[in-house]
N, C-alpha and C positions, 0 to 999 in steps of 0.2 A: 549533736551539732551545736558548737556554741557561737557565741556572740559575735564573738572576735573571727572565727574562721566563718562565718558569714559575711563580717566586713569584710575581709582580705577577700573573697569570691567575690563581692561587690564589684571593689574597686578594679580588680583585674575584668570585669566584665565590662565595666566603661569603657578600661583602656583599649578591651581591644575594640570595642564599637568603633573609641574615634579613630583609631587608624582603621575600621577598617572599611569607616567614611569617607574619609581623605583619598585612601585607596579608590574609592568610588567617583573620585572624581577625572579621573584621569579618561581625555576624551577619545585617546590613540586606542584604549580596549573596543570594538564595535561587536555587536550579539553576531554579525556575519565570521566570525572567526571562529565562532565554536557550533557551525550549524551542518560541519561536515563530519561521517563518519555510517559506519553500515551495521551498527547495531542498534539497540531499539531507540527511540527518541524521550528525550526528558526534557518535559518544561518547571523551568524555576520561576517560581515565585516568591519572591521576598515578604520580609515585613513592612507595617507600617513604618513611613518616614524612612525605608529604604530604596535606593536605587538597586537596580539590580546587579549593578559590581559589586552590593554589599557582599554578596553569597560566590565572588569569583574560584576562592580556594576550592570549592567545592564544584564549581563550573569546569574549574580546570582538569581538576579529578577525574570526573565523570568523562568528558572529552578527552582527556588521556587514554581512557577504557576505552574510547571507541565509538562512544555515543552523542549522535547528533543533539547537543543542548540546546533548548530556544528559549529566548526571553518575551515577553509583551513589553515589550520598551516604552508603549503607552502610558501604561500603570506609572510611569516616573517614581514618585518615592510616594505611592500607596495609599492614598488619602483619603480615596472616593471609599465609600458606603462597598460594605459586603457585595451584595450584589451586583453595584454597577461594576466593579474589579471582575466578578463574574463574568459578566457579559463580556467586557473586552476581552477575557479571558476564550471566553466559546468562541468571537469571532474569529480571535485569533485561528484557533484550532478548525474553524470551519473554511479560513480562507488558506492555509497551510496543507490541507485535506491531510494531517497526522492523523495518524491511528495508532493504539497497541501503544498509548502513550502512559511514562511514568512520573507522576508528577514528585517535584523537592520542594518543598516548602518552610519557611520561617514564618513562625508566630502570626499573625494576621493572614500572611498568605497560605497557613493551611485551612483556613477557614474557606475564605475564598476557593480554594481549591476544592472540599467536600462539597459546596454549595455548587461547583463546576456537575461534580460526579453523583449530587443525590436530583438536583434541581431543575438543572439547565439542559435543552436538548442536545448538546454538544457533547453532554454526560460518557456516552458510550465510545468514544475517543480513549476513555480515561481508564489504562488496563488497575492500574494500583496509585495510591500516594504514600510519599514517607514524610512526616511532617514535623519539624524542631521546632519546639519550644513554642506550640499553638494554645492560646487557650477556648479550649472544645466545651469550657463551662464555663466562659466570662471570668471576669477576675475582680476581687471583690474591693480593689485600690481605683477601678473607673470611676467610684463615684467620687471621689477628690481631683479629679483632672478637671485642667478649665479647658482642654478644647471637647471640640465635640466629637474630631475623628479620636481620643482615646477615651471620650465614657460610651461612646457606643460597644464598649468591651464588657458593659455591666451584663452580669446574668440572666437582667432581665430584660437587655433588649429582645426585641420584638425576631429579629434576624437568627440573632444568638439560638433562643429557644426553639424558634423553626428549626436549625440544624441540629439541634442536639435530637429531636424528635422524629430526625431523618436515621433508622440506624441501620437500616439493609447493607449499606454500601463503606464501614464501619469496619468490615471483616476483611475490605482489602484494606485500610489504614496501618501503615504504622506509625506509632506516637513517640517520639521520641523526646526525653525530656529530663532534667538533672533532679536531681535532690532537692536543692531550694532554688526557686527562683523568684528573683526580686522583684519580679511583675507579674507572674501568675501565682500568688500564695499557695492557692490549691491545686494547681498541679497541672498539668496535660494527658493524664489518664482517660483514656474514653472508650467505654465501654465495648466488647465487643472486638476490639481492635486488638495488636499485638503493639502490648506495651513495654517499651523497654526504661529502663530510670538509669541514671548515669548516679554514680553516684562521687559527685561533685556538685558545684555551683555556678547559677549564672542563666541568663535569654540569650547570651548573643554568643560568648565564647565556646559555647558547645558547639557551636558549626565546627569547629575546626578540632573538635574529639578527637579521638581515632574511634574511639567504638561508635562514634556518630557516620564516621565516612563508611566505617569497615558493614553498618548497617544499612547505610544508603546503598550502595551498591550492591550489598547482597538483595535488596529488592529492586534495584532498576536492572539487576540480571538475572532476575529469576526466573526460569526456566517451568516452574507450574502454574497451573492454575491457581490464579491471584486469591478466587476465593478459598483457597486453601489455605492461606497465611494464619498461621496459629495464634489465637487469642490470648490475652496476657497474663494467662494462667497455665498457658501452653508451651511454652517457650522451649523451644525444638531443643536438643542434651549439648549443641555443641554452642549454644547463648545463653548464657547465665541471664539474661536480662537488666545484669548490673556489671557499671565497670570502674573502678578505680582510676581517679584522677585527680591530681593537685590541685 
């Protein structure tokens, strides 16, 4: 992987952030448009410094299939500390009475989301998550951030190591995550879990993979027992684990 074909995955990774910012801002989309539907429930949760139309392509997706999606509209664009995103997180699901729910997550909010399913008593709401571009072991570029909501992603937070230390609930995760990404150096790999690696580039433009969507939805419909989800040395004959993309 060279130099140069890491800057070109860069820079297409921005681009699609900012449109798919822009995108986010549009106030005629409301989370009540995608909360109907008679298959299982999926709650999305975005990353840091996004709103939750960051993740619509993938909202629409899933909704298409049939499944009532729900946002915490609270979390606005993701700021608060791990756990407090938690919390609002469980109220939600406790004031909702979901169950047999599969959580989608981007980068920060799969963290938030483990933290829902290893920590919180709302936990057991939570049948599976499938989580893009999270980092499950801090990232080793927090420490050059000047705010404080992106060095709390150091390894050594306090938060951080609590969850990595959680591994039970680990075996319903799926990790989903590219080749090189220009904000988690090392990786989104976590142990225990069924790991899939794209192999491509980028945090943000892998939402819109196809073997990102074609993966989400084979776990927000699965039909087993979630702790059966094969860990990432396991990877069931018909998923390679890896998939070709520009």
């Amino acid at each position: 992987m060279g130099i140069v074909q890491k800057g070109v995955w860069w820079a297409a990774d921005y681009l699609y952030a900012a449109r798919a910012q822009l995108r986010a801002l549009d106030p005629r989309v409301t989370p009540e448009a995608f909360r109907s539907g008679d298959r299982r429930p999926v709650l999305v949760i975005p990353g840091v410094y996004e709103p939750w139309r960051f993740m619509l392509p993938l909202i629409r997706t899933l909704h298409g299939d049939g499944h009532p999606v729900h946002v915490v509209d609270p979390l606005r664009a993701n700021r608060r500390p791990v756990a407090d995103g938690a919390a609002a997180v469980s109220r939600y699901l406790a004031a909702t009475g979901l169950d047999d729910v599969v959580i989608v997550a981007h980068s920060k909010g799969g963290l938030i989301g483990k933290h829902v399913m290893a920590l919180d008593a709302e936990g057991h709401r939570v049948r599976a998550m499938a989580a893009i571009a999270t980092p499950f072991g801090g990232s080793a570029l927090a420490r050059y951030q000047f705010s404080r909501t992106l060095r709390a992603f150091s390894p050594r937070d306090a938060t951080l190591r609590r969850l990595g230390a959680e591994r039970e609930v680990n075996r319903r995760v799926v990790s989903i995550f590219a080749d090189f990404d220009p904000h988690i150096p090392e990786g989104s790999e976590l142990a225990g879990a069924r790991n899939v690696r794209l192999a491509t580039g980028g945090h943000f433009r892998i939402l819109a993979h196809p073997e990102t969507l074609r993966v989400v939805r084979e776990v927000v419909g699965a039909t087993a027992d979630p702790d059966g989800f094969p860990a990432h040395d396991e990877a069931p004959p018909h998923d390679s684990g890896r998939a070709e993309h520009p």
